[in-house]
C-alpha positions in Angstrom: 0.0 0.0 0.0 1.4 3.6 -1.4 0.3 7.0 0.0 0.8 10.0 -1.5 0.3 13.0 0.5 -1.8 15.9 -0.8 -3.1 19.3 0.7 -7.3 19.2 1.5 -8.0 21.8 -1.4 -5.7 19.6 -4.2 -7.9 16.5 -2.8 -11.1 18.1 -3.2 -9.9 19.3 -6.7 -8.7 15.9 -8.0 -11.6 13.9 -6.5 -13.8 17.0 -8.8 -11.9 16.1 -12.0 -12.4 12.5 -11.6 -16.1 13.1 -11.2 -16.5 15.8 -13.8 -14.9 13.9 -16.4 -17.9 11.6 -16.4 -20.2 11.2 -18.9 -21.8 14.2 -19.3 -25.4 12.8 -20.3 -25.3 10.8 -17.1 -26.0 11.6 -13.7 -23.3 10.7 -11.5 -23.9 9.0 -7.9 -21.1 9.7 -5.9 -20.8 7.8 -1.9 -18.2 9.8 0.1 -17.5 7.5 2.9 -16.1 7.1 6.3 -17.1 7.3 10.0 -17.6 10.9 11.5 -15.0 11.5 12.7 -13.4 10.9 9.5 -15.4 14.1 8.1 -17.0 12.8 4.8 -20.1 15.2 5.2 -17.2 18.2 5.5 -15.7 16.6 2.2 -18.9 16.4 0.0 -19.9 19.7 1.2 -16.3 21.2 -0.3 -16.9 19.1 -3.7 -20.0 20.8 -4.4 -18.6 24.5 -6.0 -15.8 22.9 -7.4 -17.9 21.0 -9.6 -20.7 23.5 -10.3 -17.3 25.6 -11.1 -16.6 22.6 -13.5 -20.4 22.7 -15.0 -22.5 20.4 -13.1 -25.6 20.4 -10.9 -24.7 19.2 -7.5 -27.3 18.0 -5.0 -26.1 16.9 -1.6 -28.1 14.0 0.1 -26.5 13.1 3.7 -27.1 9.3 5.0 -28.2 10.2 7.8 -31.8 11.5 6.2 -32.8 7.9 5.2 -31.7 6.3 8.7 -34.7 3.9 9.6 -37.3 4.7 12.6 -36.0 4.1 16.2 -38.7 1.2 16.2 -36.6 -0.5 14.1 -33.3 1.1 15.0 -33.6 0.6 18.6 -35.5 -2.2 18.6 -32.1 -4.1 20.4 -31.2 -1.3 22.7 -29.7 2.3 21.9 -25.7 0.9 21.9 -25.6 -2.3 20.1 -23.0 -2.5 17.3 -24.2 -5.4 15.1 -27.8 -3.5 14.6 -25.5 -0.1 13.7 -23.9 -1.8 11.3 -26.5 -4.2 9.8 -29.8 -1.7 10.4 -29.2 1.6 10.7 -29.2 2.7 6.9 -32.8 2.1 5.2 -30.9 0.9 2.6 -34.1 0.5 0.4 -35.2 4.0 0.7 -32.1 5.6 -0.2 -31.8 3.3 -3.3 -36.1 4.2 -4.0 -35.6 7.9 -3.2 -32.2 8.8 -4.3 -30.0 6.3 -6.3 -32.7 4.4 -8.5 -34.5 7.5 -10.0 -30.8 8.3 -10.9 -30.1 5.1 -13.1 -30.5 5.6 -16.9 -33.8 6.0 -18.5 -35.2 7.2 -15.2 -36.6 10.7 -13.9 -34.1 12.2 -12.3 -36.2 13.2 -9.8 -35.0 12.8 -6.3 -36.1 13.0 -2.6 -33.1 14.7 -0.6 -34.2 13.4 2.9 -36.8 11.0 3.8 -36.9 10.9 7.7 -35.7 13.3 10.5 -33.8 10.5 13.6 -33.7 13.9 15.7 -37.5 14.3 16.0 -38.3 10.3 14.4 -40.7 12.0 11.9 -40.7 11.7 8.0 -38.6 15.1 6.9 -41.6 16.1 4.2 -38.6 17.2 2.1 -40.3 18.4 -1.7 -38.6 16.2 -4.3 -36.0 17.6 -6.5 -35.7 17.0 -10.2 -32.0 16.8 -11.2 -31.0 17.1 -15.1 -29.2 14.9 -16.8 -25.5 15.1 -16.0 -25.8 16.4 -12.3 -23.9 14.7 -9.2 -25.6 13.5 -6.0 -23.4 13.2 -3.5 -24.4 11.0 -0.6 -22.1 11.0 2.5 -22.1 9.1 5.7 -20.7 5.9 7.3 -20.6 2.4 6.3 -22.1 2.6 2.7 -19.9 0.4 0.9 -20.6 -3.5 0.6 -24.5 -3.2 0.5 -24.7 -3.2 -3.2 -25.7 0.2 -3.1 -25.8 1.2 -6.9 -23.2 4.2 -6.7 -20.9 5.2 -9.8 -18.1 6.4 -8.1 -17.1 5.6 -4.2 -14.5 7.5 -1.9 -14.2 6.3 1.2 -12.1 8.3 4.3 -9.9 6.0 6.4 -8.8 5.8 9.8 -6.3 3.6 11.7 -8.5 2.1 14.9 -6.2 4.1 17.0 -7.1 7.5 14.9 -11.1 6.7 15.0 -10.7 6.4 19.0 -9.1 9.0 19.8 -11.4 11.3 17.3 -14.7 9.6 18.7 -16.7 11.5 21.0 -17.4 9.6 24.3 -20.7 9.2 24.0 -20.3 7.5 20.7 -17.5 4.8 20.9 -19.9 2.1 21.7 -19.9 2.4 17.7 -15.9 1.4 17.3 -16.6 -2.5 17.0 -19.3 -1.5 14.1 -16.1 0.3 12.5 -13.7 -2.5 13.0 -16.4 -5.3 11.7 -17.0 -3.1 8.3 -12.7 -2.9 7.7 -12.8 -6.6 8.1 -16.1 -7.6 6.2 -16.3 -4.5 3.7 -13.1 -3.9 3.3 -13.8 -0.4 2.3 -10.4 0.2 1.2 -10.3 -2.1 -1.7 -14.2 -1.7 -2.5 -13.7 1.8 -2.7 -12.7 3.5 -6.2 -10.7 6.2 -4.2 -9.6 5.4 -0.8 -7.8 8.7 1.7 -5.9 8.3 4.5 -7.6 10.9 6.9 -5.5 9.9 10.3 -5.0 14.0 10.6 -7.3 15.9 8.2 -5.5 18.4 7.4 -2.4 16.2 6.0 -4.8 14.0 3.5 -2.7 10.9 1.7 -4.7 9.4 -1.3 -4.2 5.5 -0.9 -2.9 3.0 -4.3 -3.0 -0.5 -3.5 
């Protein structure tokens, strides 16, 4: 495994390149992944004016808006790993809502949020129709090995040590949900770009 170190802005503007120089009749899925502290909503958030810069419509859709009910996410407790991992993500409504109306032939037309896990209410987001060509970037943790239909995947990694240490208290009950995706996932192969993010400000782009 190589690293080559790069500064955040020259990440953000190869990673737009790479998804700019995509078919421009397409739309372009894009899964920036990696646990919080890893910072993948800060990421997608800094791709979006780069590529509008490069000509394309960018709608940001965060995870976390299609997490499932806490009747179904709670359903084992607030703190168990295995259900974080396995049933957190409504993984059919994100593909319904977002990443299916997105595949060839279809509409284009895309719901940004579906559920609020703050209030545990449905977000009544209006739907947003994006032309052919435009990005959606998703962001959030533990999105790759689900068969999730994305065109391009980034994924943000972390040593165990580095994830700890960057995990708020109140959240490290989540660490063995981290550790189980590296081994069963393994993002960093699955991934079509893969960033070492141990210190964010001193990014390394990963080659296997």
């Amino acid at each position: 495994m190589r690293a080559r170190p790069v500064s955040p802005s020259l990440l953000v503007e190869e990673l737009a390149d790479l998804i700019a120089d995509r078919p421009r009749d397409a739309w372009v899925r894009v899964a920036v992944d990696g646990a919080p502290a890893a910072g993948p909503g800060r990421l997608a958030d800094d791709l979006v004016e780069p590529l509008r810069l490069r000509g394309r419509e960018v709608l940001r859709v965060p995870a976390a808006g299609f997490l499932r009910p806490a009747s179904l996410r709670l359903e084992f407790g607030r703190t168990d790993p295995d259900v974080f991992h396995d049933e957190w993500l409504d993984v059919g409504g994100l593909v319904r809502e977002v990443l299916g109306p997105l595949e060839p032939g279809r509409t284009g037309r895309v719901l940004p949020s579906l559920w609020d896990s703050e209030r545990d209410r449905a977000t009544r987001a209006d739907y947003v129709t994006l032309k052919p060509g435009g990005v959606v970037l998703v962001d959030g943790a533990l999105l790759l090995g689900r068969g999730l239909p994305f065109d391009m995947t980034v994924h943000l990694s972390m040593s165990a040590a580095a994830l700890a240490r960057r995990t708020p208290p109140e959240e490290r009950w989540t660490l063995p949900a981290y550790e189980r995706y590296e081994h069963e996932s393994v993002p960093l192969r699955a991934a079509d770009v893969a960033v070492r993010v141990e210190d964010p400000r001193h990014p390394a782009i990963i080659s296997l």
